[in-house]
C-alpha positions in Angstrom: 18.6 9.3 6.8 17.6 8.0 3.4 15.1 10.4 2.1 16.6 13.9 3.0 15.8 14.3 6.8 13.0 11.7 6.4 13.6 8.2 7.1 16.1 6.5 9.5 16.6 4.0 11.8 14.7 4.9 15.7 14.7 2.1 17.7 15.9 0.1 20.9 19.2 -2.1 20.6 17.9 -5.1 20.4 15.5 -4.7 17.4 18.2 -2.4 15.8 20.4 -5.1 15.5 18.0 -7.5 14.0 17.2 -4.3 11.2 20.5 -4.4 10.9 21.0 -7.7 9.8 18.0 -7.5 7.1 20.1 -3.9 5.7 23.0 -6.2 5.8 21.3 -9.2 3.9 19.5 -6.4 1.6 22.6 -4.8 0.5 24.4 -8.0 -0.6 21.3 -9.6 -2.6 19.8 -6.2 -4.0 21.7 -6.6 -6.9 22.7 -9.9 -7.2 21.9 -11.3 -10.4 20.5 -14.8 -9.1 18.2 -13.2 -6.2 16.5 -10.9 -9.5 16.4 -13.5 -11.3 14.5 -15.3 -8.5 12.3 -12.7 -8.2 11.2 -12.0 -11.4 10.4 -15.9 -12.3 8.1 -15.3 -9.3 6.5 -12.2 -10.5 5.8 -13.6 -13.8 4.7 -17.3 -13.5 3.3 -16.9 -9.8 2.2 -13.4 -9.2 0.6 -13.1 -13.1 2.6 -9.8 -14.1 3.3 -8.0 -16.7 -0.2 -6.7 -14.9 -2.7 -5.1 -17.9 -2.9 -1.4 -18.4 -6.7 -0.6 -19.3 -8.1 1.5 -21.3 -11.2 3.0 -18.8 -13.2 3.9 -22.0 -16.7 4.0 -20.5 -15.2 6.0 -18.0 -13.4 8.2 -19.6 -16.2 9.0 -22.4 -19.0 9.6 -19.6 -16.9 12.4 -17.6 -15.9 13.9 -20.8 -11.8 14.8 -20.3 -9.3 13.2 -20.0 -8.4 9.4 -21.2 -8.0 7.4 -18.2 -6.1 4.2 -17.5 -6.3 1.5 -14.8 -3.2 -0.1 -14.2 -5.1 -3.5 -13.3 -2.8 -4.5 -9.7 -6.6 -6.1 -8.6 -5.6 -8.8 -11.3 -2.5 -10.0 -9.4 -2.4 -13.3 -7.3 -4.0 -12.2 -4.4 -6.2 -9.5 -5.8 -3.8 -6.3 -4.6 -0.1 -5.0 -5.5 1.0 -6.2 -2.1 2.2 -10.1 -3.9 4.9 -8.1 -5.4 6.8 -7.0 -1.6 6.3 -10.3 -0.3 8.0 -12.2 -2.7 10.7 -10.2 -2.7 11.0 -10.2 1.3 10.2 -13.9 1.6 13.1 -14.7 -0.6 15.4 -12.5 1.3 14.2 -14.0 4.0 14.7 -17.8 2.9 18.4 -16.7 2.3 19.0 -15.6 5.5 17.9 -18.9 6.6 14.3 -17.8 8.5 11.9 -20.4 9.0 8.8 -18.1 10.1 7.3 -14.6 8.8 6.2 -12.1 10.8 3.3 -9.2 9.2 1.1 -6.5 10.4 -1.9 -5.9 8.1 -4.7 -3.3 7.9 -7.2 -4.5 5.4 -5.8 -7.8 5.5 -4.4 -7.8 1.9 -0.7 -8.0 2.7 -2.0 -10.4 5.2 -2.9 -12.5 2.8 -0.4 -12.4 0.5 2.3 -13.4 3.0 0.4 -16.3 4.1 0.3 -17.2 0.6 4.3 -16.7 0.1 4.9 -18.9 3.5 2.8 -21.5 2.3 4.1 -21.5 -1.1 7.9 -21.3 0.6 6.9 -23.9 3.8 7.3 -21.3 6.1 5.6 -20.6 9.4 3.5 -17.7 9.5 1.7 -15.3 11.9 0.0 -12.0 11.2 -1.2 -9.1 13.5 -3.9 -7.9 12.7 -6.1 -4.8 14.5 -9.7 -6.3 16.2 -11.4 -3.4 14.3 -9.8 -4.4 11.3 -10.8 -8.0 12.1 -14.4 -7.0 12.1 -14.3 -5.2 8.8 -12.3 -7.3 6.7 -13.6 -11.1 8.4 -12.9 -13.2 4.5 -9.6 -11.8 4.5 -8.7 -12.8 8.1 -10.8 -16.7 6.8 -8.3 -16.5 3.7 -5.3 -15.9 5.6 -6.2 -18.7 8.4 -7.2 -20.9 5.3 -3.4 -20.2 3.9 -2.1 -21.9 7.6 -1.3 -18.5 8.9 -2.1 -17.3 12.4 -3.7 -14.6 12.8 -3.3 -12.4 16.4 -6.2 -10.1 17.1 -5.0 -6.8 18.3 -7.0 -5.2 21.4 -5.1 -2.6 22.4 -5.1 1.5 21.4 -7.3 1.9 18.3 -6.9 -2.0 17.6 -6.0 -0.9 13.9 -3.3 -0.9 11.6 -1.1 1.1 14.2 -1.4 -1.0 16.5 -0.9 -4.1 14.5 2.6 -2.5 13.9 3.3 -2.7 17.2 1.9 -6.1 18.1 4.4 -7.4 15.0 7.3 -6.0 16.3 6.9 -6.7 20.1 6.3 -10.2 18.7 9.4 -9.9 16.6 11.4 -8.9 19.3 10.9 -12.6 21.2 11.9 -14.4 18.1 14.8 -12.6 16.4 17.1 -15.6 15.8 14.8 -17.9 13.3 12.1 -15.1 11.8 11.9 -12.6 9.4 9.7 -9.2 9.9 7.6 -8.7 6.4 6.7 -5.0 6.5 3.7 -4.1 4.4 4.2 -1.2 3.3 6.9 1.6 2.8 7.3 2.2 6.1 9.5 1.3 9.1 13.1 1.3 9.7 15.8 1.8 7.0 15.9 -0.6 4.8 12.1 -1.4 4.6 10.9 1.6 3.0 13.5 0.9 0.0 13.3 -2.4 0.2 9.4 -2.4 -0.1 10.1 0.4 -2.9 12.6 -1.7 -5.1 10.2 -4.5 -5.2 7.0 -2.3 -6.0 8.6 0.0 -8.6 7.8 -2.9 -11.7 4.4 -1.0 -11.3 6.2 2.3 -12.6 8.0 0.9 -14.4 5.7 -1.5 -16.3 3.2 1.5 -16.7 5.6 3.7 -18.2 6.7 0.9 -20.9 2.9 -0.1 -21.4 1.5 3.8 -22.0 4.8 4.6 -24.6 3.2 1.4 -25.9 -0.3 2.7 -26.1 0.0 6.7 -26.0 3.5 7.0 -27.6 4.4 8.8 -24.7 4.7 9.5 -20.7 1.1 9.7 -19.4 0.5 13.1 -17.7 -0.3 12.1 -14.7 -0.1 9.2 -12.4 -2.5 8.6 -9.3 -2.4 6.4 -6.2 -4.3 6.0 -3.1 -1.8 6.7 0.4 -1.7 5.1 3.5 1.6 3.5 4.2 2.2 4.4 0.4 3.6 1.1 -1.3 1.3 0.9 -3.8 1.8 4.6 -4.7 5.6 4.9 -4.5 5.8 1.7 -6.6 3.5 3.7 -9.5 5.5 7.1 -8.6 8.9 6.2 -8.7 9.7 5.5 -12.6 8.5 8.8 -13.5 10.4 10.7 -10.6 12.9 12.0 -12.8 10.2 12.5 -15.6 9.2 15.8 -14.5 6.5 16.8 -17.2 4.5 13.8 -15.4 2.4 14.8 -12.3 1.9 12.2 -9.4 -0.7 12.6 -7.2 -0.6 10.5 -4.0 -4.4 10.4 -2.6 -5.0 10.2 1.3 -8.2 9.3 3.2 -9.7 12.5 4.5 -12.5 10.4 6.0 -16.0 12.3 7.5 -13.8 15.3 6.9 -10.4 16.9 7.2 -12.1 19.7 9.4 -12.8 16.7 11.7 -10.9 14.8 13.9 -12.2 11.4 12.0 -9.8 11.2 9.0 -6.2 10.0 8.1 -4.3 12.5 5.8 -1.2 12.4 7.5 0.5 14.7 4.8 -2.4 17.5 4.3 -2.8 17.7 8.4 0.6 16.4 9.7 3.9 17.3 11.0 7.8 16.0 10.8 7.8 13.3 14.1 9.1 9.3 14.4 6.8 6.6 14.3 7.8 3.0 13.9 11.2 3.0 13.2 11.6 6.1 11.0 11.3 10.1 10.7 8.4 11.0 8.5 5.3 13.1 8.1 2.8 11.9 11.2 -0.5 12.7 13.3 -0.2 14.0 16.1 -2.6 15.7 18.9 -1.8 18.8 21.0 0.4 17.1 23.3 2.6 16.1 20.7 1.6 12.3 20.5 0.5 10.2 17.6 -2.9 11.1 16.9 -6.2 8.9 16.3 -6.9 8.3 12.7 -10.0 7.2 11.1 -10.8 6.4 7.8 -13.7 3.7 6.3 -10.9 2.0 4.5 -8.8 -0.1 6.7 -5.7 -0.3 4.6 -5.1 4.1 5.0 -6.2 4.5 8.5 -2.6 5.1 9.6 -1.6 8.2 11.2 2.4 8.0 9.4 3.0 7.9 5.7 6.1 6.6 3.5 9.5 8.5 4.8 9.8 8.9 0.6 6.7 10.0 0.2 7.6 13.0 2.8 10.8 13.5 1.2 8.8 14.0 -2.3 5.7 16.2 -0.9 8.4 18.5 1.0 10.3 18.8 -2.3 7.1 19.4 -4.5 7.5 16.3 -6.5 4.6 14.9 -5.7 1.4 16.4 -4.8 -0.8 15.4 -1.8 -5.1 15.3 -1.9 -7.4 13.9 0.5 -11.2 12.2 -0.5 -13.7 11.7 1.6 -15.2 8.5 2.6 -18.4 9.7 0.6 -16.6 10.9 -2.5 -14.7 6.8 -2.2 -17.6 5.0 -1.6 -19.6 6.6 -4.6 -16.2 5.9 -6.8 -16.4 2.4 -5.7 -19.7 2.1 -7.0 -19.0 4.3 -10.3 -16.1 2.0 -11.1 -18.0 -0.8 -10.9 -21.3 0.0 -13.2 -19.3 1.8 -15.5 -16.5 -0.6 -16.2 -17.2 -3.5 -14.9 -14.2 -3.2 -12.2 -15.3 -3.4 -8.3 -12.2 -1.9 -6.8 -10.7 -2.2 -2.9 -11.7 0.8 -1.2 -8.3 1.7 -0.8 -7.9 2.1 -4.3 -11.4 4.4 -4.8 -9.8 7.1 -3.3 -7.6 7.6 -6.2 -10.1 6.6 -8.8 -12.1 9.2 -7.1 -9.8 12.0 -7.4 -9.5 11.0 -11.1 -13.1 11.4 -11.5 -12.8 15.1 -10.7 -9.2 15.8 -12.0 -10.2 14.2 -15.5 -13.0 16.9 -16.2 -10.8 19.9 -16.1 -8.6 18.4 -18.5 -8.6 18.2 -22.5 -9.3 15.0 -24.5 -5.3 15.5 -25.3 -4.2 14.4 -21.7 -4.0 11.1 -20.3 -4.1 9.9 -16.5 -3.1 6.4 -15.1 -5.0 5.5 -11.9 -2.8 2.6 -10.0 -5.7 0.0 -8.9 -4.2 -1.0 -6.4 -6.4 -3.9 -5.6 -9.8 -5.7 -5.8 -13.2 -5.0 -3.8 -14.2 -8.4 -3.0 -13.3 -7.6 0.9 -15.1 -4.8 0.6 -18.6 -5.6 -0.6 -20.3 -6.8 2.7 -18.7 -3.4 4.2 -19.9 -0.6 1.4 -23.5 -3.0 1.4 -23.6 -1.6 5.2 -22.4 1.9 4.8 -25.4 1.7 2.2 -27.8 1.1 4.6 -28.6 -2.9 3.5 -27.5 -5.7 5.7 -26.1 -8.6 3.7 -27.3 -12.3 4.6 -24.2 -14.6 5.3 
């Protein structure tokens, strides 16, 4: 285990040793000084970081608390966080000689961005992708086809991000020798949800240098929309030993968490293994994973993070859920107030901010991790609006 009793490695032989060969690779470049350096160039001349932290001032003065920050990830190549994993993976995977990447994606922004690292590294690429996810999220799957990718529609189960997961790793499984698995988010077998960790904490870790900047100190609390949780544990994890900060992962509760249509694995869920690993999951009365819903197809997944478990079970982190309403009227807030459409992912937590930030004095300060644009999104809210756009 790497998080407590959370985490792990659960799976058959065969794809065990392949893990094991990424741990193996992992463990001699996580520290190597020229693999960093690598990294880093990327991040800065390709991915466009240090990302802005903004000032939400027309947000902030209208709801009348607290001051609120965007850290800006929507202004990354790519439009979401998710550039930062990839390049990291891609280059781990260049050095242990793979010719072709492997992803799952949801809402079809880690899709993208690793088509974009395997055409920027000549490397083959194929993504798994749910057929409802297809449906909702059609530019992205155009982008990632544009980028040379493949993209294999997903039939089967809920024909969402689940799903997706397990169409990558069958496919995985039939090509072990010359291809590299790029997990999303912090999820999966050990080393993944580290691995995906250490290359999303420059989030933290540029927020925390960017609000001593502004502020001249910590920010009081930190926010981040959950699914998988990558974009969240890369905001959280700079600040873990800063206790006097409060971070507040956001799930998707969906039409409800009284229903059965939502996805807030850590407000409804229980201690089980899902792809690879030991976390907080979904499951129905039989003891099965459970169906999962949410209108954003990036949190509709019925694990979490193994880290994120380890921190809601040892009250480091607190755990909310927002509606699909409450997002989609963020979503549109955020956008006539600032000037900012965000991914729908990424209203959840603004949302939450928009209620937190009016119980709190003008004296406290709260950074909302955008995790990425709402360009994918438009065509979808237009419809949950009521008004069909023209094509």
């Amino acid at each position: 285990m790497e998080f407590g009793q959370f985490g792990g490695q659960y799976l058959p032989p065969h794809i065990l040793k392949a893990v094991k060969e990424v741990e193996e690779a992992y463990d001699r470049y996580k520290d190597d000084p020229l693999f960093l350096e690598e990294f880093q160039f990327y991040l800065n001349t390709y991915a466009n970081r240090p990302s802005l932290l903004y000032h939400a001032k027309n947000m902030s003065e209208d709801l009348g608390g607290a001051k609120i920050y965007l850290k800006r990830e929507d202004l990354n190549h790519t439009g979401a966080h998710k550039i930062n994993n990839v390049i990291g993976q891609a280059l781990l995977a260049k050095r242990m000689g793979k010719k072709k990447l492997i992803a799952e994606t949801g809402a079809g922004q880690h899709g993208v961005a690793t088509a974009t690292i395997a055409a920027l590294f000549n490397m083959a690429c194929e993504i798994h992708m749910g057929a409802v996810d297809i449906q909702k999220q059609a530019l992205n799957v155009y982008r990632m086809e544009l980028l040379g990718a493949k993209v294999v529609s997903v039939d089967f189960g809920l024909k969402t991000l689940k799903e997706a997961v397990d169409s990558a790793l069958d496919a995985w499984s039939n090509e072990l020798e010359d291809t590299f698995y790029l997990i999303g988010s912090a999820v999966g077998p050990h080393p993944y949800p580290t691995m995906v960790r250490d290359f999303q904490k420059v989030i933290g870790m540029e927020i925390k240098q960017a609000h001593l900047k502004l502020e001249h100190k910590l920010p009081d609390y930190v926010i981040a929309c959950v699914g998988g949780g990558s974009n969240a544990i890369g905001a959280f994890y700079d600040f873990i030993d800063n206790k006097e900060v409060t971070l507040i992962g956001v799930e998707a509760a969906g039409k409800g968490i009284e229903t059965k249509f939502h996805a807030a694995t850590m407000t409804r869920g229980k201690n089980g293994v899902i792809h690879g690993m030991r976390t907080k999951v979904l499951l129905d009365d039989n003891g099965d994973i459970d169906e999962v819903y949410s209108i954003s197809a990036g949190l509709d997944y019925p694990g979490v993070g193994p880290e994120h478990a380890y921190l809601f079970d040892n009250k480091r982190a607190i755990y909310v859920s927002i509606t699909d309403e409450e997002a989609v009227n963020a979503f549109e807030y955020l956008s006539k107030k600032e000037g900012i459409i965000p991914a729908i992912e990424s209203a959840h937590a603004v949302a939450y901010a928009m209620v937190l930030a009016r119980t709190l004095g003008k004296d406290k300060s709260i950074v909302v991790n955008l995790s990425g644009r709402g360009d994918k999104d438009v065509k979808q809210i237009a419809s949950y609006r009521g008004l069909k756009l023209i094509d």
